[in-house]
C-alpha positions as semicolon CSV with decimal commas, in nm:
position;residue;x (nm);y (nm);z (nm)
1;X;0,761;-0,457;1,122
2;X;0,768;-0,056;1,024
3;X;0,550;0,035;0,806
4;X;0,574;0,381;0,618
5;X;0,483;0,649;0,368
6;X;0,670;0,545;0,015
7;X;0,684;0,985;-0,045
8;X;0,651;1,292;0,113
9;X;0,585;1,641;0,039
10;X;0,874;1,873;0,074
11;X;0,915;2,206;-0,032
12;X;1,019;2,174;-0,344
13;X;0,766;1,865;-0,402
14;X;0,737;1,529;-0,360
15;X;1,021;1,340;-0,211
16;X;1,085;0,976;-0,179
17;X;0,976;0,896;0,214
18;X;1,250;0,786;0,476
19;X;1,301;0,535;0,618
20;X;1,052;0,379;0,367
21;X;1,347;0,345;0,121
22;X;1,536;0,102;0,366
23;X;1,458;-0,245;0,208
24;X;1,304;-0,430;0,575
25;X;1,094;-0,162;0,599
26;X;0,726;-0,146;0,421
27;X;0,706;0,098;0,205
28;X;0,307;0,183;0,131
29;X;0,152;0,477;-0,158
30;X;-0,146;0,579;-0,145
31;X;-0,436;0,485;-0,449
32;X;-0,762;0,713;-0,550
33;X;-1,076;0,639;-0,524
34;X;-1,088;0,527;-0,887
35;X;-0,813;0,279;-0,774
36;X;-0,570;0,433;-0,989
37;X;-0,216;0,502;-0,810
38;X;-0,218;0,853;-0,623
39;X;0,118;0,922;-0,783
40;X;0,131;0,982;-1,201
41;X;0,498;0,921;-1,222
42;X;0,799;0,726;-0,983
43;X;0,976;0,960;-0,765
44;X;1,314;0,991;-0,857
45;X;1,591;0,925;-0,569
46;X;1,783;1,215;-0,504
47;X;2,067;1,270;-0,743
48;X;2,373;1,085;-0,579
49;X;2,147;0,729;-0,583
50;X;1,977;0,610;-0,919
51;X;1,622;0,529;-0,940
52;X;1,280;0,557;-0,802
53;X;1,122;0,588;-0,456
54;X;1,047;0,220;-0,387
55;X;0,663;0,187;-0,346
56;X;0,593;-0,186;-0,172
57;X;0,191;-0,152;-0,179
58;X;-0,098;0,066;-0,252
59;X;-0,371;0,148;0,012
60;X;-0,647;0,383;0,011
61;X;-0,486;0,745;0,061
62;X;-0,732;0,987;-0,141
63;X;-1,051;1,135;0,041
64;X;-1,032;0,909;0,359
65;X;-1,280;1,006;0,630
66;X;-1,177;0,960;1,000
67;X;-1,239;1,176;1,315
68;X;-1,088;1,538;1,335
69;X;-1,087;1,821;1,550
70;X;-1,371;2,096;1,456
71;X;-1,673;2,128;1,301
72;X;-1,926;1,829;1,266
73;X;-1,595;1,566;1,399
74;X;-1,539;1,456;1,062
75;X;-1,166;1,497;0,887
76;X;-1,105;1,433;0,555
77;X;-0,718;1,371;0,484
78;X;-0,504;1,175;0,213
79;X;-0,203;1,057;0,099
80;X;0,070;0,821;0,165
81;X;0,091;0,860;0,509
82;X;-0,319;0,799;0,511
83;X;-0,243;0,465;0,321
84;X;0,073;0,353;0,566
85;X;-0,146;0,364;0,847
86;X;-0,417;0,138;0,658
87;X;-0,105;-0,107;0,628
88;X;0,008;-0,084;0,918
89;X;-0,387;-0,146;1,055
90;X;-0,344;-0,438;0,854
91;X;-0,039;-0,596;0,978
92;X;-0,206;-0,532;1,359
93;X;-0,477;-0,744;1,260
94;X;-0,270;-1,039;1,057
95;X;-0,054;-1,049;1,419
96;X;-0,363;-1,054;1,591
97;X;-0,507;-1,353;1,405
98;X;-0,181;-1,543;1,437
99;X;0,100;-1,394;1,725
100;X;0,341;-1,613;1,652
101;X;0,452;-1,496;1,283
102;X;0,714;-1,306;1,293
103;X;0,811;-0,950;1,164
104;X;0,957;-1,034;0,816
105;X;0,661;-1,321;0,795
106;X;0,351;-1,023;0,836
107;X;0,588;-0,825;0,594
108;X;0,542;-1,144;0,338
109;X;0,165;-1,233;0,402
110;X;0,110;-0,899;0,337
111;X;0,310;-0,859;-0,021
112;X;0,158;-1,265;-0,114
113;X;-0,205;-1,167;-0,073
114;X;-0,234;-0,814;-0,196
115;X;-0,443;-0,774;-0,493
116;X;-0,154;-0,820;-0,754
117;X;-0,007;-0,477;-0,975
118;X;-0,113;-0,496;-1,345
119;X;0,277;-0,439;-1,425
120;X;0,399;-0,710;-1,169
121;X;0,609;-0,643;-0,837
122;X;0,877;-0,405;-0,954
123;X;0,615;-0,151;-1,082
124;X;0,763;0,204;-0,944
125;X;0,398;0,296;-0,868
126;X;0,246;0,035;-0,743
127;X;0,469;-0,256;-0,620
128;X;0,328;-0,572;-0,530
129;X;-0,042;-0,420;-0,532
130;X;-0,334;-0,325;-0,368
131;X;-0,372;-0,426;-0,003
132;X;-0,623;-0,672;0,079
133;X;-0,683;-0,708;0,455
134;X;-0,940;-0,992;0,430
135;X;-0,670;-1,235;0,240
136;X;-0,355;-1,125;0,454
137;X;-0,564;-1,246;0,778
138;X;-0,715;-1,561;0,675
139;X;-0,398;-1,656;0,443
140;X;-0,521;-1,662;0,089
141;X;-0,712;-1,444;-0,149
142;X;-1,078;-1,348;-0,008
143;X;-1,052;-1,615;0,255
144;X;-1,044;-1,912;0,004
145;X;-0,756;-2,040;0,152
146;X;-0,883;-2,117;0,512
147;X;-1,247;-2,144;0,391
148;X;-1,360;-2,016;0,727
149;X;-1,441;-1,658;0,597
150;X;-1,823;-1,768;0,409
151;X;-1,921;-1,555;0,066
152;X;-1,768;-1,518;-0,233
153;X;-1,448;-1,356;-0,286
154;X;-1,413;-1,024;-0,361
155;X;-1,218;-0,861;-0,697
156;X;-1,208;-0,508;-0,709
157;X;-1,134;-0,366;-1,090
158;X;-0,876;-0,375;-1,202
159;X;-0,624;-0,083;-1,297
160;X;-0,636;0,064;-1,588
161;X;-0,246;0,132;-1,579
162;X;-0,221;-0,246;-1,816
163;X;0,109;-0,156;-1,962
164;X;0,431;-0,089;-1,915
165;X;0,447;0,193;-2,190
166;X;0,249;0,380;-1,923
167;X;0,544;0,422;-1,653
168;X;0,862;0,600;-1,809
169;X;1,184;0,503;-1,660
């Protein structure tokens, strides 16, 4: 399974990410803090193909902390390429809890059990959702579906992107 950045920075801006637009491959954007898509508006394909940078999830990708050269050891970084590697963290783990799925099966548990988009799958900004690592290892939404994770399940907010006057296409 690849896993990468939906967009990327170029010089004159923000481009739509390669080889994230190539339909087997996962294409992740980054989300703030507040849960609210990193990106305000789709990314337009170059001019010779028609429509938007295809976005497949959301992960966190705004003020991430990790380990970095300098200073205290701390790094704070974000974007797209932050939230691809949570994804791609995430997929490690689901073929870690069960080997035998293959490529194109991690790739579905992890599109089935994110935290569904306010404006459904084909949302330019936030595709199928939010990640949710918990419910794309044990199989179902905060571990109900198993029943072997104990607590209740967890909801984060929800967007407050709730309709579709808010994306222009």
């Amino acid at each position: 399974l690849v896993v990468a950045p939906a967009t990327a920075l170029g010089p004159d801006g923000t481009l739509p990410g390669h080889p994230a637009q190539h339909p087997s491959v996962l294409s992740v954007a980054a989300y703030r803090t507040t849960g609210e898509p990193a990106l305000t508006e789709p990314v337009p394909l170059p001019d010779d193909e028609s429509g938007f940078a295809r976005v497949d999830l959301l992960a966190p990708g705004d003020r991430v902390l990790s380990v970095g050269p300098g200073g205290d050891g701390h790094f704070v970084s974000g974007g797209d390429g932050v939230a691809a590697a949570f994804v791609a963290g995430t997929a490690a783990l689901v073929r870690s809890a069960d080997p035998d799925l293959a490529p194109a099966q991690v790739r579905e548990r992890l599109l089935t059990t994110a935290y569904p988009s306010p404006l459904g799958a084909d949302d330019p900004l936030t595709g199928h959702g939010r990640v949710d690592p918990l419910a794309a290892v044990t199989g179902g939404p905060g571990g109900s579906a198993t029943g072997t994770v104990p607590g209740a399940g967890f909801v984060p907010d929800a967007s407050t992107r709730g309709s579709v006057d808010a994306v222009s296409t």
